[in-house]
C-alpha positions in Angstrom: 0.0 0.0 0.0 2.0 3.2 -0.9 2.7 5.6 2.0 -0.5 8.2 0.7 -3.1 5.6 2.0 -1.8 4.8 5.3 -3.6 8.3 6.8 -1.2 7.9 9.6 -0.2 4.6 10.2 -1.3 2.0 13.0 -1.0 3.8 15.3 -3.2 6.6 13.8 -6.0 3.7 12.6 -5.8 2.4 16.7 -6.6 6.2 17.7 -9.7 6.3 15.2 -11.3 2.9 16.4 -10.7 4.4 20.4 -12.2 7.4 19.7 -15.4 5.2 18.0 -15.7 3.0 20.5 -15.6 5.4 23.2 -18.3 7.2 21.5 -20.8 4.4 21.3 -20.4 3.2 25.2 -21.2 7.4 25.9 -24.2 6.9 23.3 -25.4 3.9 25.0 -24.6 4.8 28.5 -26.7 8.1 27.5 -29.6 6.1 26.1 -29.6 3.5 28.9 -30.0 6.3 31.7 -32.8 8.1 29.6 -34.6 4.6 29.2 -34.1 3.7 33.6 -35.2 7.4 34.4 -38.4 7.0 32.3 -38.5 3.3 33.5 -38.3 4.7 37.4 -41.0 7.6 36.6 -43.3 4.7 35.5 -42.8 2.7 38.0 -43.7 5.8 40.6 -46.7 6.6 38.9 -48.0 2.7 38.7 -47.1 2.6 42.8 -48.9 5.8 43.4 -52.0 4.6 41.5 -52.0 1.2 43.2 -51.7 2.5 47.1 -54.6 5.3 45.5 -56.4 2.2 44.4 -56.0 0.2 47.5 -56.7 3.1 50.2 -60.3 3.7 47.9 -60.8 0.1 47.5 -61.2 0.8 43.9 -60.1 -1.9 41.3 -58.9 -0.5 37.8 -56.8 -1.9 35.3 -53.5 0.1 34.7 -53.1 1.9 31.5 -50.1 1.1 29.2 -48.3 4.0 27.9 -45.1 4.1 25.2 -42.3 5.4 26.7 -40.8 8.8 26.1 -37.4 8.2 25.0 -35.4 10.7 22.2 -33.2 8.9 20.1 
């Protein structure tokens, strides 16, 4: 391969695939603490309903809702 396409050698090509992998794990560490926050704030509102339901002795069926997460 002449010298033109080596853009920098190995240890130039080693540099490139850090700097991708260490974006993905901060893309998926981002997307995996959006998706347990709106996970917990489900989870809050379902408990709240059920001690609501059981203090009223009222029996409904919870509502399932998509959740909120930006890609």
């Amino acid at each position: 391969m002449p010298k033109s396409r080596l853009r920098g050698g190995a240890k130039a090509h080693r540099k490139r695939v850090q700097n991708r992998k260490n974006k993905i794990k901060g893309i998926q560490r981002k997307m995996q603490e959006e998706y347990n926050a709106e996970i917990m704030k489900q989870l809050e509102a379902y408990k709240q309903q059920m001690s609501g339901d059981t203090e009223n002795n009222i029996e409904s069926e919870p509502s399932e809702q998509p959740l909120n997460i930006k890609l």
